[in-house]
DOTORZA-254735 format. One line per 10 residues: their letters; for each residue x, y, z of N, C-alpha, C. Coordinates in Angstrom, 2 decimals, always signed. Example, Ala and Ser with C-alpha at 12.3 -4.5 7.8 and 13.67 -1.06 7.14 Angstrom:
BEGIN
AS> +13.19/-5.69/+7.80/+12.30/-4.50/+7.80/+13.20/-3.30/+7.80 | +12.85/-2.25/+7.08/+13.67/-1.06/+7.14/+12.90/+0.03/+7.87
END
This chain:
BEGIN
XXXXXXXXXX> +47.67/-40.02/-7.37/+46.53/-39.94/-8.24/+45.24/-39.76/-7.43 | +44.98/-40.20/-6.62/+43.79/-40.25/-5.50/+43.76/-39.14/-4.84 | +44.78/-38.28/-4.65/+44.95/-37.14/-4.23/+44.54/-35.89/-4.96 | +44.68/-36.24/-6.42/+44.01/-35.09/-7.68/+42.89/-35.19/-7.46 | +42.32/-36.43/-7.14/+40.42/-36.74/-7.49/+40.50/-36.14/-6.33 | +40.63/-36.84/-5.30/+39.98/-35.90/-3.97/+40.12/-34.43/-4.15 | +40.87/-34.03/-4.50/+40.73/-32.47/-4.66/+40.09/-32.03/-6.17 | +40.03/-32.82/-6.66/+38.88/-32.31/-7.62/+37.76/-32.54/-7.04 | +37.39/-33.41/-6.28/+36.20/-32.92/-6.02/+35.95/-32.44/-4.97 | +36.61/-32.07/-4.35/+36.57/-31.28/-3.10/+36.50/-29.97/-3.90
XXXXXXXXXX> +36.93/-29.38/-4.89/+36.98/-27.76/-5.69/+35.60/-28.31/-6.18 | +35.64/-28.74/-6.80/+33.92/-29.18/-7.58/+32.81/-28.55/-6.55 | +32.91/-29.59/-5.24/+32.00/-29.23/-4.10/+32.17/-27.93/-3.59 | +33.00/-27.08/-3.56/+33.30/-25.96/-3.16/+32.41/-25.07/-3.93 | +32.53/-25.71/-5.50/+32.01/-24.59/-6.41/+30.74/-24.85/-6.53 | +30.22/-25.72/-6.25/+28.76/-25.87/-6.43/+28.06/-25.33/-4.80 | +28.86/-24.98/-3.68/+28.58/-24.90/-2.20/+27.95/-23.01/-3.04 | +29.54/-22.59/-3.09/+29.37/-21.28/-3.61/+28.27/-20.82/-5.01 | +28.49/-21.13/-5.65/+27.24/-20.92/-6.19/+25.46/-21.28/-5.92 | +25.74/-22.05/-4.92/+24.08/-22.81/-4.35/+24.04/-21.35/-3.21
XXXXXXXXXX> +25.17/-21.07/-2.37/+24.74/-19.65/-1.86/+24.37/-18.58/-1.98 | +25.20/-18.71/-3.29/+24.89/-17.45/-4.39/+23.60/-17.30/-4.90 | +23.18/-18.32/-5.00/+21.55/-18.31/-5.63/+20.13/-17.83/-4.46 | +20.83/-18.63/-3.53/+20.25/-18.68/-2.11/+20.13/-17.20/-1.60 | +21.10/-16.72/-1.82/+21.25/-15.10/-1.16/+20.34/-14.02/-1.82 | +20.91/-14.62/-3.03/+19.87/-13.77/-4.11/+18.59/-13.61/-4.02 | +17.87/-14.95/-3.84/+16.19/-15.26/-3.72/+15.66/-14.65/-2.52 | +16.69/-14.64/-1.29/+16.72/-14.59/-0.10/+16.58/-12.97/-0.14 | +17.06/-12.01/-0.62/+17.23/-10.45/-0.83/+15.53/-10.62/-1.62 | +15.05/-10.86/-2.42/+14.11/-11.25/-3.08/+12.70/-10.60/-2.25
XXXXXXXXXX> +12.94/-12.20/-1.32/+11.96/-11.98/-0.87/+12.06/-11.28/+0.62 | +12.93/-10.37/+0.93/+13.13/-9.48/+1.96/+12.48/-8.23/+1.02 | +12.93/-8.31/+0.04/+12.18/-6.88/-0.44/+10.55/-6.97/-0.52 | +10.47/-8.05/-1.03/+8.80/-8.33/-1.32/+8.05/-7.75/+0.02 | +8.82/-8.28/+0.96/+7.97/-7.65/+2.32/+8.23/-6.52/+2.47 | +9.22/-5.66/+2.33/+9.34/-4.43/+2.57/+7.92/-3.69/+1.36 | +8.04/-3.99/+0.02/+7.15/-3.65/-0.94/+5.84/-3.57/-0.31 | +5.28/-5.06/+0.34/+4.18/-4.68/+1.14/+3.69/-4.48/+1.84 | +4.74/-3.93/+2.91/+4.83/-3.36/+3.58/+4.19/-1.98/+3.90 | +5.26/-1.23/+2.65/+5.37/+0.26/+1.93/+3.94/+0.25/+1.25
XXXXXXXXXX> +2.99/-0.72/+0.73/+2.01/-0.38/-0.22/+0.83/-0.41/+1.40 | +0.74/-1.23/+2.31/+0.28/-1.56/+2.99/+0.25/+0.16/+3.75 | +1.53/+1.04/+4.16/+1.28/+2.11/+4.85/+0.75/+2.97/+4.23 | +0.86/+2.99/+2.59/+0.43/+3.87/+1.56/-1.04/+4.03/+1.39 | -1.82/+2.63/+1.78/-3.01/+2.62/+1.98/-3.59/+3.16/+3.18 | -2.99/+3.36/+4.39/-3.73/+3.81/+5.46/-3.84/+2.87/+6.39 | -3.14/+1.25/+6.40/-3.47/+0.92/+7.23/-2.44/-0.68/+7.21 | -1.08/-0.11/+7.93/-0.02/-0.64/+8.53/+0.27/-1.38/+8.91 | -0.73/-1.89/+9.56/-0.77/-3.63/+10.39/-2.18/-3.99/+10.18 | -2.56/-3.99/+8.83/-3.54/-5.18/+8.53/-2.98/-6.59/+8.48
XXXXXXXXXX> -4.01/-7.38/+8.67/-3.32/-8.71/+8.90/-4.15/-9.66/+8.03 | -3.79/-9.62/+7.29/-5.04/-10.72/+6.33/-4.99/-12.14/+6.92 | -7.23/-12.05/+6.54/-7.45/-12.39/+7.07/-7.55/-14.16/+6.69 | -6.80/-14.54/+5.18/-6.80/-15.44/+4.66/-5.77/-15.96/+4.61 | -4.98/-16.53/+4.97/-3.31/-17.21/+5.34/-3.16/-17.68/+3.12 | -4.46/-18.35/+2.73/-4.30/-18.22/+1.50/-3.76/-17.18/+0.28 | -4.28/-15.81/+0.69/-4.70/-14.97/+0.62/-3.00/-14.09/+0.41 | -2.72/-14.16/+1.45/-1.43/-13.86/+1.67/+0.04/-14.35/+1.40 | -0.37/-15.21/+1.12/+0.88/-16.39/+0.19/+0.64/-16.42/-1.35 | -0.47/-16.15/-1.85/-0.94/-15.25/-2.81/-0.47/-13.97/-3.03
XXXXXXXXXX> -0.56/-13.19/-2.18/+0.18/-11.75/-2.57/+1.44/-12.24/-2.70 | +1.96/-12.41/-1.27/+3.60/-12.59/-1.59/+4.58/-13.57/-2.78 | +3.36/-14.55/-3.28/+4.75/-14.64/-4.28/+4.06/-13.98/-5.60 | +2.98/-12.93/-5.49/+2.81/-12.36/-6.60/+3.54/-10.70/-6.37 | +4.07/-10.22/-5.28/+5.10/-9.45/-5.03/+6.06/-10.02/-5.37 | +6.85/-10.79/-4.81/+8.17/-11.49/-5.11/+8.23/-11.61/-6.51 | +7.30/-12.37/-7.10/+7.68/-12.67/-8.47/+7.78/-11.22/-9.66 | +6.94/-10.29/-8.88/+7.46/-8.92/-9.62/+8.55/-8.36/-9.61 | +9.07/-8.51/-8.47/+10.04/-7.74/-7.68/+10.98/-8.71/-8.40 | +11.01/-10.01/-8.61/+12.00/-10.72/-9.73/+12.45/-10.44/-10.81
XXXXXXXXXX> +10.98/-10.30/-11.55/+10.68/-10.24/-12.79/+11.20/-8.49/-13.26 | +11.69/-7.76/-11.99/+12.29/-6.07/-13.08/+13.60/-6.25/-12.37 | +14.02/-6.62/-10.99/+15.58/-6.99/-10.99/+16.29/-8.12/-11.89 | +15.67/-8.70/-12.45/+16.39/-9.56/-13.27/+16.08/-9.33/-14.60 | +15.38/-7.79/-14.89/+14.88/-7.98/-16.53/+16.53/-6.87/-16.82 | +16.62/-6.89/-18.52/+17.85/-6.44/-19.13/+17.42/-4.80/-19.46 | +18.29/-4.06/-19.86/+17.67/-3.14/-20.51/+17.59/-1.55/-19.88 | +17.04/-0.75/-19.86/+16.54/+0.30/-18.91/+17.37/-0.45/-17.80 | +16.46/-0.90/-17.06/+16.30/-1.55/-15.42/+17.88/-1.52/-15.49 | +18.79/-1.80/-15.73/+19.80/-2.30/-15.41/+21.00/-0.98/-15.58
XXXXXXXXXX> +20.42/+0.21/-16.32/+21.03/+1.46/-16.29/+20.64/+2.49/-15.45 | +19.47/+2.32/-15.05/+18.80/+3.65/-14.18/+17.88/+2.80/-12.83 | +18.45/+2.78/-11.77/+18.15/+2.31/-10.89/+17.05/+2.75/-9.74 | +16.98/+4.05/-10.42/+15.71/+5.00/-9.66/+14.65/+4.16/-10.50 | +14.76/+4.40/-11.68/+13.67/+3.68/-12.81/+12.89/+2.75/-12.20 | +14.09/+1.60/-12.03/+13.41/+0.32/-11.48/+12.79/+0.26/-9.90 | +13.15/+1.14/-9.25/+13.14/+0.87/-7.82/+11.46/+1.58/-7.88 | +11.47/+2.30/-8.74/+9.62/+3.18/-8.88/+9.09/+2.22/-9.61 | +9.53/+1.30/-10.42/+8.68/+0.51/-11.00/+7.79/-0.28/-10.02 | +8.88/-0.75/-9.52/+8.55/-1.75/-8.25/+7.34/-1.45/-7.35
XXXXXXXXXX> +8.05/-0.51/-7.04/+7.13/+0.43/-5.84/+5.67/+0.52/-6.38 | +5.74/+0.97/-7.64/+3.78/+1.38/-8.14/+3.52/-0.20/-8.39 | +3.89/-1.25/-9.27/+3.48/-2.56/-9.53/+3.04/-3.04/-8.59 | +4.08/-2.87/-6.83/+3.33/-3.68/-5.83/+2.40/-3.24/-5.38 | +2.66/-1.80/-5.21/+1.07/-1.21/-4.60/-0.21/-1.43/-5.15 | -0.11/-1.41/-6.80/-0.80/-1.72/-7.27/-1.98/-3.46/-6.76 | +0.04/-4.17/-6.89/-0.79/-5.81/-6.37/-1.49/-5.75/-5.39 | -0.77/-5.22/-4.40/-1.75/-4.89/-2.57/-2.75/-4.40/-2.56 | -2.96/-3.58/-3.60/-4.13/-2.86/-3.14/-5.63/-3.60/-4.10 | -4.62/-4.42/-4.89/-6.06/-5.83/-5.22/-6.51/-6.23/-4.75
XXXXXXXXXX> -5.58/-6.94/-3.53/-5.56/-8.01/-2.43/-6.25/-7.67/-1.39 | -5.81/-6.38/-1.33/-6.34/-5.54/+0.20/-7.87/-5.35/+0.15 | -8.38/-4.99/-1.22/-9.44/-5.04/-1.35/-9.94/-6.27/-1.93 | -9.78/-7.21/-1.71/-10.05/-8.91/-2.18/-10.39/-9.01/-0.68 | -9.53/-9.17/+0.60/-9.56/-9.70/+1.50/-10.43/-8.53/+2.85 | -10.17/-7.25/+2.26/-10.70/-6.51/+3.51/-12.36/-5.64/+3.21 | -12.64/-6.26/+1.79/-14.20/-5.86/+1.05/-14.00/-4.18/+0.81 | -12.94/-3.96/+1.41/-12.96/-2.20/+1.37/-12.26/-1.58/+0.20 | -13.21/-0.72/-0.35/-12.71/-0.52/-1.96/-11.56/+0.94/-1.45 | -10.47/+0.90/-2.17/-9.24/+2.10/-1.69/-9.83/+2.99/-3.02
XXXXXXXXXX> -9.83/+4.38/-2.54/-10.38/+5.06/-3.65/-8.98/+5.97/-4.12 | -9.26/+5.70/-5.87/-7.98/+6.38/-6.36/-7.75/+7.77/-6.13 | -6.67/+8.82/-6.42/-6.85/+9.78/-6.14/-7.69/+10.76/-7.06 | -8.06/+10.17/-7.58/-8.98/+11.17/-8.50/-10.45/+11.19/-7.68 | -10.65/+10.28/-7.20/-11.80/+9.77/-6.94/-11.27/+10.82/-5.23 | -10.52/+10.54/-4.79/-10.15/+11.27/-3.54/-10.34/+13.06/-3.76 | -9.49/+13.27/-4.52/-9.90/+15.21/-5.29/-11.47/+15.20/-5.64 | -12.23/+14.36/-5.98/-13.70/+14.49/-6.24/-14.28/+14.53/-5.35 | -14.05/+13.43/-4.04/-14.53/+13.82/-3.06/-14.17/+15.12/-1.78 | -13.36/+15.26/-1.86/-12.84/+17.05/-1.34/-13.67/+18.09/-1.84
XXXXXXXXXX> -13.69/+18.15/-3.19/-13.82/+18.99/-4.01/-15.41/+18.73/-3.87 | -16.43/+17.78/-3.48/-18.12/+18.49/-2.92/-17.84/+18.41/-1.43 | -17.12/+18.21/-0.61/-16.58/+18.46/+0.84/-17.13/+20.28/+0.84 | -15.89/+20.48/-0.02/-15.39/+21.78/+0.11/-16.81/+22.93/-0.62 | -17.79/+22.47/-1.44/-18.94/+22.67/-2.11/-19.64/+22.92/-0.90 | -19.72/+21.92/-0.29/-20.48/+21.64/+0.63/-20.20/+23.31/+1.94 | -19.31/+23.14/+2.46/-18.62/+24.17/+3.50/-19.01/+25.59/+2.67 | -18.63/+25.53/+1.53/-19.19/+27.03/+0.79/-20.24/+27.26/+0.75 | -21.27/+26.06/+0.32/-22.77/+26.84/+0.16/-23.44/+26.34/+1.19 | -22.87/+26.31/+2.48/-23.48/+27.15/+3.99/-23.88/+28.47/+4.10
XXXXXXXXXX> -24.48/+28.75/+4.96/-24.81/+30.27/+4.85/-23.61/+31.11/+5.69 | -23.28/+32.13/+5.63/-22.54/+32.44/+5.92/-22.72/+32.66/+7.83 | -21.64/+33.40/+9.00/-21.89/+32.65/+10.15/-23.15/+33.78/+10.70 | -22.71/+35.13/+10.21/-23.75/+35.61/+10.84/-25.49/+36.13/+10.10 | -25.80/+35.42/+8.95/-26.80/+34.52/+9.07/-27.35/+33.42/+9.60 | -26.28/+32.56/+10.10/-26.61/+31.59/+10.68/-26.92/+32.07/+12.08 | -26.36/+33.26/+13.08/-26.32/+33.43/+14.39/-27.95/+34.49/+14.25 | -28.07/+35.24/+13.13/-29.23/+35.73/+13.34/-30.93/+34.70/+12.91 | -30.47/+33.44/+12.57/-31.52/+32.49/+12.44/-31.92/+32.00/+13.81 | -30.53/+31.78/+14.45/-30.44/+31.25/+15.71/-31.15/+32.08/+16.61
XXXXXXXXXX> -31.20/+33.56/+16.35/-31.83/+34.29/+17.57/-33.32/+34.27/+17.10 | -33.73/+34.45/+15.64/-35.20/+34.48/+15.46/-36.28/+33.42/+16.12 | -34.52/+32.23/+15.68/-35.71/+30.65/+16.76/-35.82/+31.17/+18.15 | -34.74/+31.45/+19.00/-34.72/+31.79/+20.52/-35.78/+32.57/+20.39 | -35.68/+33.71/+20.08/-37.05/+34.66/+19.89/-38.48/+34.17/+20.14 | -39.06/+33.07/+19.09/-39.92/+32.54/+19.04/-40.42/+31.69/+20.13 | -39.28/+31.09/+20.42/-39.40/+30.42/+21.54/-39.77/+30.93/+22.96 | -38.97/+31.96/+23.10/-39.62/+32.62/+24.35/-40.83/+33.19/+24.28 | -41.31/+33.63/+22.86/-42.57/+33.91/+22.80/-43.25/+32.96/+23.17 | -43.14/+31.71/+22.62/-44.44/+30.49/+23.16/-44.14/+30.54/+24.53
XXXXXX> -43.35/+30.24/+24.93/-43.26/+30.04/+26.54/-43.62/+31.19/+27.01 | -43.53/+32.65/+26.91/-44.48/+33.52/+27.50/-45.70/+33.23/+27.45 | -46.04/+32.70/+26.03/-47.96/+32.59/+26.25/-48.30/+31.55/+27.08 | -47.73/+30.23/+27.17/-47.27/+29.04/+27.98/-47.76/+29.78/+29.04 | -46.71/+30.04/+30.05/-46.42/+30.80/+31.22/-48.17/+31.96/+31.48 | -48.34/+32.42/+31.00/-49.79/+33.41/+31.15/-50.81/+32.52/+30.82
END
């Protein structure tokens, strides 16, 4: 009889070992991705090995990555049929989070891409309504011109 209990609970403990790993592994994949996420949002911004500068700050992002990165691997539905779906979800949600943070902690505002094509687009305004080069090379000689004129009168 002492021999059933001990092995009941020796299977008991087994099954609660295995499932406490199981949980463990899970959270553990979790938050390996979370860092990869901000990682990936971190290079997306331009700048790879920022290091924030708030230890607060950063334990803040990460379990507000993690808890996203939870919150669509464990949701039902879509997510659980189309795996590209979810893996882009992820990807824009965190960048999104990082690039709160990034600009919370580094004062530097990330400009969207619209705002990026707007600025090209008077860049490129700009480069056009220059004068063209050889107006510019015959301005250049009228100054030289002038110039040697004063310095001739200079000179006499």
């Amino acid at each position: 009889m002492a021999i059933w209990i001990t092995l009941a609970v020796l299977v008991f403990i087994g099954f609660l070992i295995f499932i406490g790993s199981f949980i463990y592994l899970k959270y553990k994949n979790f938050n390996s991705e979370a860092h990869l996420q901000i990682k990936n949002a971190l290079i997306k911004l331009g700048d790879p090995n920022y290091d924030f500068q708030s230890q607060s700050i950063w334990n803040d992002l990460f379990k507000s990555v993690r808890k996203e990165v939870i919150s669509i691997r464990n949701s039902f539905g879509l997510a659980r049929n189309n795996v590209s779906w979810e893996s882009t979800r992820i990807e824009k949600n965190a960048f999104e989070i990082v690039k709160e943070f990034y600009e919370k902690d580094s004062g530097n505002r990330v400009l969207s891409k619209k705002e990026k094509r707007q600025n090209l687009d008077t860049k490129s305004r700009q480069i056009i309504d220059a004068p063209p080069e050889k107006e510019l090379q015959s301005i250049i000689l009228e100054i030289e011109n002038e110039i040697n004129k004063d310095n001739s009168k200079n000179i006499s």
